[in-house]
C-alpha positions in Angstrom: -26.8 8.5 -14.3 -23.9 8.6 -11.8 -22.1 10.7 -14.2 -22.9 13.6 -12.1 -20.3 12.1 -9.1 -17.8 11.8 -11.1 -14.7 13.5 -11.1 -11.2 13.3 -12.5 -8.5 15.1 -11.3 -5.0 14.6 -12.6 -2.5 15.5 -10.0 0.8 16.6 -10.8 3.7 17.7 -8.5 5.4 19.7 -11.4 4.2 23.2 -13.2 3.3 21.5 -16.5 2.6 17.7 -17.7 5.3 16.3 -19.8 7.9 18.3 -18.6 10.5 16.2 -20.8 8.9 17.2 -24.2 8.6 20.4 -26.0 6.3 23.2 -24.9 3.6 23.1 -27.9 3.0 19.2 -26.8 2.8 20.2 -23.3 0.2 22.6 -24.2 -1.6 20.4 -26.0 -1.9 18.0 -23.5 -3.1 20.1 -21.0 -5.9 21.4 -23.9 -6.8 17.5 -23.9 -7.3 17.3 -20.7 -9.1 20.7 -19.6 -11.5 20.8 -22.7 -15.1 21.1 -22.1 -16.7 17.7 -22.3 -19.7 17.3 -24.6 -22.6 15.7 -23.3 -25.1 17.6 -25.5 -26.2 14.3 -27.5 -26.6 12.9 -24.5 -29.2 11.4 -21.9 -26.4 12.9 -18.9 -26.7 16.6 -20.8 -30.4 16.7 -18.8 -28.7 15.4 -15.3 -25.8 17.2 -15.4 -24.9 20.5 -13.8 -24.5 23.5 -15.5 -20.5 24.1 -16.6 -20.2 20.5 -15.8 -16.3 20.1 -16.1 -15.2 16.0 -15.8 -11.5 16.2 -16.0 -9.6 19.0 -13.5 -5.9 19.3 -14.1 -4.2 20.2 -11.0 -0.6 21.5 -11.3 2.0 22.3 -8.8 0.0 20.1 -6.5 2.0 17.5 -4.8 0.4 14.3 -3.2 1.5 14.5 0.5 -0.3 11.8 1.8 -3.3 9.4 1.5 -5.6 8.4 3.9 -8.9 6.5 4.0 -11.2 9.2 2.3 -8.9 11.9 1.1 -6.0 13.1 -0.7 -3.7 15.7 0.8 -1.6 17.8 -1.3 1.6 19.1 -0.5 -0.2 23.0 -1.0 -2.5 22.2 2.1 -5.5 21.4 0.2 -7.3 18.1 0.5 -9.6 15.6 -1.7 -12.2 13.8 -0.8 -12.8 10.7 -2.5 -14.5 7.5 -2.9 -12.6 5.7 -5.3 -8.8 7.1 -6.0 -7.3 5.5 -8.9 -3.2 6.0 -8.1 -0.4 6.4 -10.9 3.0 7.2 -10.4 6.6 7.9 -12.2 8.9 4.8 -12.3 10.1 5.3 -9.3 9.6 4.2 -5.9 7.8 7.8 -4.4 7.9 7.4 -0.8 3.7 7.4 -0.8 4.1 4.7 -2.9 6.2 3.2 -0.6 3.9 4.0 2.6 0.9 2.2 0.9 3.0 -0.8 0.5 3.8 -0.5 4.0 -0.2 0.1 4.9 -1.5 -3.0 2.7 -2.7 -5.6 5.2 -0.8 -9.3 5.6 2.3 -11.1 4.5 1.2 -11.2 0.6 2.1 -7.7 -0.3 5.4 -7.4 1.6 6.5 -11.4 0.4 6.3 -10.2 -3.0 8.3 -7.2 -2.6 11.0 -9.7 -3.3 9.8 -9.3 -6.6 8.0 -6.2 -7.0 10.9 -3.9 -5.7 9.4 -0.8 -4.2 6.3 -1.2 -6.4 2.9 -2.4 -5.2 1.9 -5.9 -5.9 -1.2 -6.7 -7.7 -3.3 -9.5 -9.1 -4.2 -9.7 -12.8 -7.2 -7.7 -12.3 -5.0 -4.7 -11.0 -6.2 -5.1 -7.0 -3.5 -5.0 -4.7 -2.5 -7.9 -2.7 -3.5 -7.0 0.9 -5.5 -4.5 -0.1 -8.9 -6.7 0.3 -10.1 -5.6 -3.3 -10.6 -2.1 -2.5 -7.2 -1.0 -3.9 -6.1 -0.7 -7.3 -2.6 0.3 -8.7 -1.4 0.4 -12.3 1.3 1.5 -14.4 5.2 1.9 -13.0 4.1 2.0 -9.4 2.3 -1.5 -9.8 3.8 -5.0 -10.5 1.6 -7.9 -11.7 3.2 -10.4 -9.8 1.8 -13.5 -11.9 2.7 -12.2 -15.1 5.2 -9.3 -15.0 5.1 -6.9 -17.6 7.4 -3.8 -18.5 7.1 -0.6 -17.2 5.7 0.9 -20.3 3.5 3.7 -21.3 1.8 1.1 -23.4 1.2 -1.4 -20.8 -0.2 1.5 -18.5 -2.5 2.8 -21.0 -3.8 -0.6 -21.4 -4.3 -1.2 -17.6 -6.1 2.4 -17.7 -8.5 0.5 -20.1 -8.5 -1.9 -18.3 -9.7 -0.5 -15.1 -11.8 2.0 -16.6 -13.8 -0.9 -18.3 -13.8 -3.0 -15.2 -15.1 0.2 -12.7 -17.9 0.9 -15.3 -19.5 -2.3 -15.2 
């Protein structure tokens, strides 16, 4: 099982998640997200490490910059990573705006016409220039083919999307 290399680690530059909504949702949120995950039933609860903990909620932890193999937060610390999965607030974050800048050939910055400070991808979520290896969804991404709104909705969906994609 390669269950045992993964890791998900939710990033966020601000003390809490959900700053706009009230406290007890905030909370309960970040319970969500930090629970202990339950593999008892399962063939991964012989594989996995003791204390196994898939989900890692880091606040106060600003993304700084991105490079080939690692995140750096704005606290010092780094990431290693072999598959970073990137999404953003609605607007254009300057990181955002130096991966557009580092995506390869004229296909991502011609359809910045359209994309506006958000990084262009094809229908499967791969950003153009990015020779399959990127993927962007949510309000820092643009379909470019078929645009559809920045929404929670369509970024959940995308989630699925990838998630489904990445498992196969």
């Amino acid at each position: 099982s390669l269950l045992k290399y993964v890791r998900i680690k939710v990033i966020e530059a601000s003390t809490t998640i959900l700053a706009p909504f009230d406290q007890s949702l905030q909370q309960a949120a970040i319970d969500q997200l930090t629970r202990e995950s339950d593999f008892s039933k399962s063939f991964e609860s012989t594989v996995l490490p003791p204390n196994y903990q898939l989900t890692e909620l880091l606040l106060d932890s600003g993304v700084s910059e991105i490079t080939e193999d690692s995140i750096l937060l704005s606290n010092g610390n780094s990431i290693r990573y072999g598959l970073s999965v990137w999404a953003a607030g609605n607007g254009p974050l300057p990181i955002t705006l130096n991966i557009i800048d580092s995506l390869t050939g004229d296909e991502q910055a011609e359809a910045q016409s359209v994309a506006r400070g958000r990084i262009a991808v094809d229908p499967w979520c791969r950003a153009l220039g990015g020779d399959g290896k990127i993927f962007a969804f949510g309000d820092c991404s643009c379909t470019i083919t078929n645009q559809l709104p920045a929404t929670a909705q369509v970024a959940s969906q995308q989630g699925e999307f990838l998630a489904r994609l990445l498992s196969q």
